[in-house]
N, C-alpha and C positions, 0 to 999 in steps of 0.2 A: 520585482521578482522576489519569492520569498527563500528562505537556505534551509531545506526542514533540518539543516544540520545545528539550528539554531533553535529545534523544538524541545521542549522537553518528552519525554514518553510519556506519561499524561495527554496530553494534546496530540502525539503519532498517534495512539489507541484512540481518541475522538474522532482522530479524522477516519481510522480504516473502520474503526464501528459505527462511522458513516452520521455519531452526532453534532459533528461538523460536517457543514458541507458547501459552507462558501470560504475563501480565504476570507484575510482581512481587506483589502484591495478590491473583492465583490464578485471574483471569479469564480465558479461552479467547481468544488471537488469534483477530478475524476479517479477514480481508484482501478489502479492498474494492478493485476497480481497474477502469479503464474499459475499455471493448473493444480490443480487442488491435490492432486496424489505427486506433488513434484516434493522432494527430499526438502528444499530450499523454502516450500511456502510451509512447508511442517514445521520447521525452524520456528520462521518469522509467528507463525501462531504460536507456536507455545514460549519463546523467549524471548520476542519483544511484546505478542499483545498479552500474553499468560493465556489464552485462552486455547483449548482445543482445536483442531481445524474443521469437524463439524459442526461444532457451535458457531463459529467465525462461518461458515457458509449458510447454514441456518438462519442468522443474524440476515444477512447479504441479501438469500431469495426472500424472507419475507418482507426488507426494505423494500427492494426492487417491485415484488409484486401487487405490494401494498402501491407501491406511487410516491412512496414518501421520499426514497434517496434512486437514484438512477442506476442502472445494473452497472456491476463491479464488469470492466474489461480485461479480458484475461488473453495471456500472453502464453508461448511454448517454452520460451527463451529466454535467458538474459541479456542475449544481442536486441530483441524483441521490445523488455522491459524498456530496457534503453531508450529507443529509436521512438517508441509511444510517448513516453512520457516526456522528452526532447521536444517533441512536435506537437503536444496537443496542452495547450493554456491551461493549468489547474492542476495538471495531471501529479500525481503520487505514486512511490512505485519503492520497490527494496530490491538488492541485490545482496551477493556476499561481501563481505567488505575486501577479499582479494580481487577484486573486479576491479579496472582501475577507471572513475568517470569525472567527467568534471560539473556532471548535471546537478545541478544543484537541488530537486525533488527526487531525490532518491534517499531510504535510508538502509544506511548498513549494517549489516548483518552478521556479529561474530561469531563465528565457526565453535562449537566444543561451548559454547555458553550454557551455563544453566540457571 
C-alpha cells in the first residue's frame, strides 16, 4: 500500500493530471474527485494542483476521451470520497483536512490556503 501522505505535490499533481497512471507496485490510478462546482474540488484545484478547475476538467474529458487515462470517478460526498477510495485498489482521492480518516490515499486539503 502506498501513504500519498508520503508524496510530494509534484507527484499529487502527476497523478490527478493523470501523467501517472500506475503506482509503483503496477496498480492502475483511479482518480476519485467530487463534482466539479463542489466549494471543496475548487479548493483542491486551485491550491494544491494551481490550476483552475476548468482546465483541470478539460485536462480529465480529453484524457478520458482520447483512451489515454480512464475517466475521472466522481463522487457527491466526502462520506462518498471516502468509501470509493477505501474499496477500490489504486484509488486517489482528497478531502478537508478537518475530516478525520485513516485511509491512507487521501490528500488533505487546508482550509484558507493560498
Amino acid at each position: 500500500d502506498l501513504d500519498v501522505t508520503q508524496l510530494d505535490n509534484r507527484t499529487i499533481k502527476s497523478l490527478f493530471f493523470q501523467r501517472v497512471r500506475y503506482w509503483p507496485n503496477g496498480i492502475p490510478v483511479t482518480i476519485v474527485a467530487l463534482e466539479r462546482t463542489t466549494p471543496l474540488h475548487e479548493e483542491f484545484s486551485k491550491n494544491i494542483l494551481k490550476v483552475l478547475p476548468f482546465r483541470l476538467e478539460s485536462t480529465w474529458s480529453k484524457l478520458s476521451f482520447t483512451g489515454v487515462a480512464k475517466p475521472v470517478v466522481r463522487v457527491n460526498s466526502v462520506s462518498e470520497m471516502l468509501s470509493i477510495v477505501s474499496s477500490t485498489p489504486g484509488a486517489i482521492g482528497y478531502i478537508d483536512e478537518e475530516t478525520k480518516t485513516s485511509e491512507p490515499n487521501i490528500v488533505f486539503i487546508s482550509r484558507g490556503e493560498s
